[in-house]
C-alpha positions as CSV (number, residue, x, y, z in Angstrom):
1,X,3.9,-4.5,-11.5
2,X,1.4,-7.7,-12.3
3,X,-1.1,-8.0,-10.4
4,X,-4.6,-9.9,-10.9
5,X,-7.3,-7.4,-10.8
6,X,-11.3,-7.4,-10.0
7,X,-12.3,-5.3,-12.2
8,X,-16.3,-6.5,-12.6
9,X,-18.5,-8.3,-10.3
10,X,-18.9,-11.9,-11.5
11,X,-16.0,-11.7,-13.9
12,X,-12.9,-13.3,-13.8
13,X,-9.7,-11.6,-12.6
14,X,-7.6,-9.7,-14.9
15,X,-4.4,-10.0,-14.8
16,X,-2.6,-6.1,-15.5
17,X,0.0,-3.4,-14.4
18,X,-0.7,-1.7,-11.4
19,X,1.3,0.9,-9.9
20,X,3.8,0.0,-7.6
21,X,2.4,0.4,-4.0
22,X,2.3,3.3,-2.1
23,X,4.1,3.1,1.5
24,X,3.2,4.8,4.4
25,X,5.2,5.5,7.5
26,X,3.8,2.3,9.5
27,X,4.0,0.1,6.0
28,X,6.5,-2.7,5.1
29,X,6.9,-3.6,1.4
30,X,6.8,-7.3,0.9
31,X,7.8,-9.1,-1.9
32,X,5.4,-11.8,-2.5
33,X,6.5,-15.1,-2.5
34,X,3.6,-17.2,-1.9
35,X,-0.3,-16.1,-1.7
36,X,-2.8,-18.8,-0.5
37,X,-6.8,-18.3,-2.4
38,X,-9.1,-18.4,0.1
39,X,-13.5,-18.9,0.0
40,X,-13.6,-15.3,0.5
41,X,-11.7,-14.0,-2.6
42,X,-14.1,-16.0,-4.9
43,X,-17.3,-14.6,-2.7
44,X,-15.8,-11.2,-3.0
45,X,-15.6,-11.4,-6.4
46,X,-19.0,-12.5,-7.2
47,X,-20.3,-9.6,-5.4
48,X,-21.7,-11.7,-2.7
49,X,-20.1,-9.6,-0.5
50,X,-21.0,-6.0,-1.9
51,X,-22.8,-4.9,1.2
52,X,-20.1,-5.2,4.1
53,X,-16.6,-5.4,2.7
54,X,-17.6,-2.0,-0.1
55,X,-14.2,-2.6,-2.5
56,X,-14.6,0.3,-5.4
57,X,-13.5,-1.3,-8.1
58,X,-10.8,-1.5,-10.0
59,X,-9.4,-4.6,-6.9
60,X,-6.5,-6.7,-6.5
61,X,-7.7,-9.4,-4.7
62,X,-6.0,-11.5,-2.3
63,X,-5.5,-12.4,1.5
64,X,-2.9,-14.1,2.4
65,X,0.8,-13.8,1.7
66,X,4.3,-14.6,2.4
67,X,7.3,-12.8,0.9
68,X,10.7,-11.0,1.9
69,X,10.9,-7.3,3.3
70,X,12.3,-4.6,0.4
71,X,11.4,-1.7,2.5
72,X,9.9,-0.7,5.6
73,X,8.3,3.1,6.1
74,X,9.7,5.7,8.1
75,X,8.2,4.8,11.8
76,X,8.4,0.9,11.3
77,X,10.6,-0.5,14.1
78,X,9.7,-4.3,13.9
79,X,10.7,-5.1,10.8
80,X,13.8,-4.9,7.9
81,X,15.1,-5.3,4.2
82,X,15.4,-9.1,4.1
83,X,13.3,-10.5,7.0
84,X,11.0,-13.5,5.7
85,X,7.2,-12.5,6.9
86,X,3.4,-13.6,6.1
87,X,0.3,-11.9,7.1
88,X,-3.3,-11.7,6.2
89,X,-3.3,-7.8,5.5
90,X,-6.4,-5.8,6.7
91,X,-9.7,-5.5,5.0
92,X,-8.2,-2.1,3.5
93,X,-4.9,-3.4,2.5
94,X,-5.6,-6.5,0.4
95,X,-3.8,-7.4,-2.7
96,X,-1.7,-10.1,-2.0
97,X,-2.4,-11.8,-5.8
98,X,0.2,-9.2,-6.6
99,X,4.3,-9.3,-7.1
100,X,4.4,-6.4,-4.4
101,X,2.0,-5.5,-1.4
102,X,2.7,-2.5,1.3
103,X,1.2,-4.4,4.2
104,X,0.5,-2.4,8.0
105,X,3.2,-3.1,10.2
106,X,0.9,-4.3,12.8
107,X,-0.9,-7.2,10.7
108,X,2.5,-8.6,9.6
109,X,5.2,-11.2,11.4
110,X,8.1,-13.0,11.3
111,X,7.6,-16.2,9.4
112,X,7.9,-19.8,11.1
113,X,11.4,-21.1,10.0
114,X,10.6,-24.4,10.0
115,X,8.1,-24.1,6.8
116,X,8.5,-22.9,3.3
117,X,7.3,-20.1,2.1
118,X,4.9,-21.7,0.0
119,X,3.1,-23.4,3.3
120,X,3.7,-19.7,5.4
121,X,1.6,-18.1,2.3
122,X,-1.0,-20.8,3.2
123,X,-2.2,-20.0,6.9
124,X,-2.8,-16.5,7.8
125,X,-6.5,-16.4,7.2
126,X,-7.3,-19.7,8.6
127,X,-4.9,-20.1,10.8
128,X,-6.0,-16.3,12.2
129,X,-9.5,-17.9,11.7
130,X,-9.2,-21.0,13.7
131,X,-7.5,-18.9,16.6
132,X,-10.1,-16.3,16.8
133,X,-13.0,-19.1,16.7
134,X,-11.0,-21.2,19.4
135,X,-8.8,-19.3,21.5
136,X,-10.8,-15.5,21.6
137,X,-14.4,-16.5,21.2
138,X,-14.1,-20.0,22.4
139,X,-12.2,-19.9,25.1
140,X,-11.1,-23.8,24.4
141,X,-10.2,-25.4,27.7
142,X,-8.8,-28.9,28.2
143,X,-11.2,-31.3,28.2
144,X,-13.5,-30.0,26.3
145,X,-15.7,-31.0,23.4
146,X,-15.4,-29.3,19.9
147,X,-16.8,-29.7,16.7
148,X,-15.3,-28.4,13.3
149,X,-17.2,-29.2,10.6
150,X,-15.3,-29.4,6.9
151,X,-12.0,-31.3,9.1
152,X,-10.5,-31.7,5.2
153,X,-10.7,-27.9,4.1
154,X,-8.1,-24.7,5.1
155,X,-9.7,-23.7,8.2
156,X,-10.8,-27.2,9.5
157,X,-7.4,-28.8,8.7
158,X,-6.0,-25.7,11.2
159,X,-9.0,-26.1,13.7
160,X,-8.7,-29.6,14.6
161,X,-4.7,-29.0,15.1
162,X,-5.2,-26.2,17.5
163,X,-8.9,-27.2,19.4
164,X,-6.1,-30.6,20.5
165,X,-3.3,-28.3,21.3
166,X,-5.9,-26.4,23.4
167,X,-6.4,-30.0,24.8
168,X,-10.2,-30.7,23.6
169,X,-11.5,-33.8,22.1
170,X,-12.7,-33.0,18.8
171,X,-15.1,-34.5,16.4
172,X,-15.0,-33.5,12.9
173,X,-17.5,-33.8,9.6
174,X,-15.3,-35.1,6.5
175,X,-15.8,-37.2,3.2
176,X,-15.4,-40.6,3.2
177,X,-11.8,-40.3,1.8
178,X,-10.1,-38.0,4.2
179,X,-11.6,-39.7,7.0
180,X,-7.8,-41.3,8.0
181,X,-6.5,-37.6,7.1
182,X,-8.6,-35.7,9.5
183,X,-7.8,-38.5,12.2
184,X,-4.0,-38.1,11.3
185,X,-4.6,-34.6,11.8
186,X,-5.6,-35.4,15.5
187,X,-9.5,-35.6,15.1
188,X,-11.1,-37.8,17.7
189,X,-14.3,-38.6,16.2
190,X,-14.9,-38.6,12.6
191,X,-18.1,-38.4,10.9
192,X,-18.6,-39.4,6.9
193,X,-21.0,-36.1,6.5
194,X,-22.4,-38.1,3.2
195,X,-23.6,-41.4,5.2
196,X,-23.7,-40.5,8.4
197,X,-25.9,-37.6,10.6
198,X,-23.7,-35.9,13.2
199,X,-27.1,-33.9,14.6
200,X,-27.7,-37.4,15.6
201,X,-24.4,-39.4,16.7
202,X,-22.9,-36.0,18.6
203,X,-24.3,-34.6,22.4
204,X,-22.8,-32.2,24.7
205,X,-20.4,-30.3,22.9
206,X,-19.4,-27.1,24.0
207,X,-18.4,-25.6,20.8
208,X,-19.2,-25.8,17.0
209,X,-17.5,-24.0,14.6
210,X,-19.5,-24.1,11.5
211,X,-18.3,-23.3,7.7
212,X,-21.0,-24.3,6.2
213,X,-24.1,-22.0,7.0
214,X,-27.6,-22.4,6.5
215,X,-29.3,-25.7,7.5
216,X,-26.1,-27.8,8.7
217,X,-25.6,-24.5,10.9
218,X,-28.7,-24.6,12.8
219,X,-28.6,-28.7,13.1
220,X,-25.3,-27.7,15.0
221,X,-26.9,-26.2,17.5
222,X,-28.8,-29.4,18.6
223,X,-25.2,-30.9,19.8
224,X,-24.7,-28.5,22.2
225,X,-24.7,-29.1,25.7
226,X,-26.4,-25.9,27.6
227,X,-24.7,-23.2,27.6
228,X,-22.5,-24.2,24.3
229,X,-21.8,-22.0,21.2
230,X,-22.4,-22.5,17.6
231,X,-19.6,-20.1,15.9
232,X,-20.0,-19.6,12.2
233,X,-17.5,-18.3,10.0
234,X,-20.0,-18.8,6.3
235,X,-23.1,-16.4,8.3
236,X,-25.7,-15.4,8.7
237,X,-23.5,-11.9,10.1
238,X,-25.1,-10.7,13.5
239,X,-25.6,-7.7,15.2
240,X,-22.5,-7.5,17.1
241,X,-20.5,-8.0,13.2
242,X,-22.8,-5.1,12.0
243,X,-21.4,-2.8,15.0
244,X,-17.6,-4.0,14.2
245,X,-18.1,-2.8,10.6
246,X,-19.4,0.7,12.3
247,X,-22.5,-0.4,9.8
248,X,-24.6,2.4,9.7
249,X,-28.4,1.8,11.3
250,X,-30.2,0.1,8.2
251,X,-27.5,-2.3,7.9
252,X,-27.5,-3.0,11.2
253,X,-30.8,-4.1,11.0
254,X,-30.0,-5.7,7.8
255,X,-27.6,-8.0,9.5
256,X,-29.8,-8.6,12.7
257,X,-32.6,-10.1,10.7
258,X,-30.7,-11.8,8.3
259,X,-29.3,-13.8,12.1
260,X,-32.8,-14.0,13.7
261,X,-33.8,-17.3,12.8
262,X,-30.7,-18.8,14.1
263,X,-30.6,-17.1,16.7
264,X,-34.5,-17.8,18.0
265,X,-33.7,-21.3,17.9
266,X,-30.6,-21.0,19.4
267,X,-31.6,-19.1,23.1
268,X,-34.6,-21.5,22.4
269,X,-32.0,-24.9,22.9
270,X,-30.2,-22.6,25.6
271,X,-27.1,-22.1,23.6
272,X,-25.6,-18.8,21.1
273,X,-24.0,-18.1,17.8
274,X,-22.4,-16.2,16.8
275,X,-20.8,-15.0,13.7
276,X,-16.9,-14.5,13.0
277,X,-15.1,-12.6,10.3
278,X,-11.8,-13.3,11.2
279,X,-9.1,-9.7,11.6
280,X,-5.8,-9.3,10.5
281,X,-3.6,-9.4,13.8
282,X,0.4,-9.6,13.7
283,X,0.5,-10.1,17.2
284,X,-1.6,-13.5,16.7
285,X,0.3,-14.7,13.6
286,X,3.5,-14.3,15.9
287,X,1.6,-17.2,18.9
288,X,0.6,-19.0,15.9
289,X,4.0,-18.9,14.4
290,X,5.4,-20.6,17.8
291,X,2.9,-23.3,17.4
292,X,4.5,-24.3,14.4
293,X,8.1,-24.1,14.9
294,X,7.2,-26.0,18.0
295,X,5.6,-28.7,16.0
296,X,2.2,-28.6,17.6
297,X,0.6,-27.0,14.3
298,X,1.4,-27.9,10.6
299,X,0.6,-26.2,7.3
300,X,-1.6,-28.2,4.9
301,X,-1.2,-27.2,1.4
302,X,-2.8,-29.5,-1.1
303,X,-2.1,-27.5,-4.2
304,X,0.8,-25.0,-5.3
305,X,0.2,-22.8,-8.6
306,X,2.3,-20.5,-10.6
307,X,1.3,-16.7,-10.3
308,X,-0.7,-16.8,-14.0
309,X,-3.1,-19.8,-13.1
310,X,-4.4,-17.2,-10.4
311,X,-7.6,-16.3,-11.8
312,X,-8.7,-20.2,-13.2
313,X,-8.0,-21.6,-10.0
314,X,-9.8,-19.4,-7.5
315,X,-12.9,-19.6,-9.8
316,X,-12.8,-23.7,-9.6
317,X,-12.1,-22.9,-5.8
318,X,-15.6,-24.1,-4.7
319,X,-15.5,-27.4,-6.6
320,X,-13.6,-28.5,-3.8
321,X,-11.1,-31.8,-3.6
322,X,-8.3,-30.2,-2.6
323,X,-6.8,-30.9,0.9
324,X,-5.9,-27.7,3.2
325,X,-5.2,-24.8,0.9
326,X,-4.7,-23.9,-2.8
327,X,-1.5,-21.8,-2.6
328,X,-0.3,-19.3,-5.8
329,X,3.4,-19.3,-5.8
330,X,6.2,-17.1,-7.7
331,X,8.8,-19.4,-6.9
């Protein structure tokens, strides 16, 4: 089968044959309709993530994807030929920029009927993202205050949907032209991050969640109200990452200095961070999936593909000016 391959560090994809792929007892077989790109395929692939996430190359990249079961393994009881499914495989099952993936049975679900597969192939890994920021680590109550930095982008567009379904007032940084999208998309308060300081216009929040990193990551912390929690999805990882990876001790340490900075100033202004890399969780893309068949969350896909612009497109991925998600389709 086609697939689009890592095969160096800092070199475009390659799109070969593969073989066909293997299927264990607790696998399902997934023909892949849609496969959003996400930041983390084009970090991946220039090696910026070498350390924690060790792929041994030859890699098929790739996150996210929706499709149509053609076989499930022997102990699969969830699933069947023919059910329509997306998931954001685990971080030893990727290859979704692929026509076939064997994904775990317990990182897949049922997809929302109300959406196409092309929008289904966009969420997993933000919308898996934006729940474990807002919902696990959050703990987002009514009447709250949260701020999602980068409203416009795949995880913001998702965040600021949720944090109001969760029943917070949110504040969100955008460009000057998606300032009447993010507010469409239900943010309360939106900031032109070009022309305007949010460090200085926002007090008392009780949650960021930050995609950005490095300075606008620790100028989060200032809005905080006591107690309040920066969570950042672009680093620096923390200790507590460093013993979900099972790093060994060096890295650990690695990863706990790389955070000490922000963390100083952070118990220093009273409130944490803390860093998320989001996990593959069926269970969660099945709440998620209710959200949108209910209407409370919709897909936001500003860009749909065909299957051979795959390796182009994720490497203009950072340029930016696409609303929501970038989505690779084989329809």
């Amino acid at each position: 089968m086609k697939a689009f391959v890592l095969t160096q560090y800092k070199k475009p994809l390659q799109q070969i044959d593969v073989p066909e792929p293997e299927l264990g007892d607790r696998d399902v077989l997934v023909d892949v309709k849609a496969a959003g790109l996400n930041q983390l395929d084009e970090k991946i692939r220039l090696g910026e993530f070498k350390q924690i996430l060790p792929y041994k190359l030859p890699q098929v990249l790739g996150h996210d994807v929706a499709g149509v079961v053609l076989q499930v393994g022997a102990k699969v009881r969830s699933f069947k030929p023919g059910d329509e499914v997306f998931a954001r495989p685990g971080n030893d099952g990727i290859g979704t920029f692929a026509e076939r993936i064997a994904v775990a049975e317990e990182d897949l679900a049922i997809k929302p009927a109300t959406i196409s597969m092309d929008e289904a192939g966009s969420l997993p890994l933000v919308a898996l993202t934006a729940w474990q920021a807002l919902v696990e680590r959050g703990s987002v109550r009514p009447g709250q205050k949260v701020l999602i930095h980068a409203g416009a982008g795949g995880v913001g567009s998702i965040a600021i949907q949720l944090a109001k379904y969760l029943g917070a007032t949110v504040a969100t940084t955008v460009s000057a032209g998606n300032k009447d999208f993010a507010r469409d998309l239900g943010a309360d308060v939106v900031i032109d991050y070009r022309t305007e300081d949010f460090a200085e216009s926002l007090h008392d929040y009780d949650l960021v969640l930050d995609s950005l990193g490095g300075e606008n990551l620790e100028r989060s912390l200032t809005v905080l109200k006591p107690g309040g929690k920066v969570i950042g999805i672009a680093g620096p990882p923390d200790a507590a990452f460093a013993r979900q990876l099972g790093a060994n001790a060096l890295l650990r340490g690695v990863m706990t200095l790389f955070s000490s900075g922000v963390r100083r100033k952070a118990k220093r202004l009273g409130v944490t961070y803390e860093f998320l890399f989001m996990q593959a969780s069926g269970k969660q893309l099945r709440e998620i999936a209710g959200l949108i068949d209910a209407g409370d969350i919709k897909p936001v896909v500003g860009r749909v593909v065909p299957f051979d612009q795959t390796s182009e497109v994720l490497a203009a991925l950072e340029k930016g000016g696409v609303r929501g998600k970038t989505v690779v389709s084989h329809l």
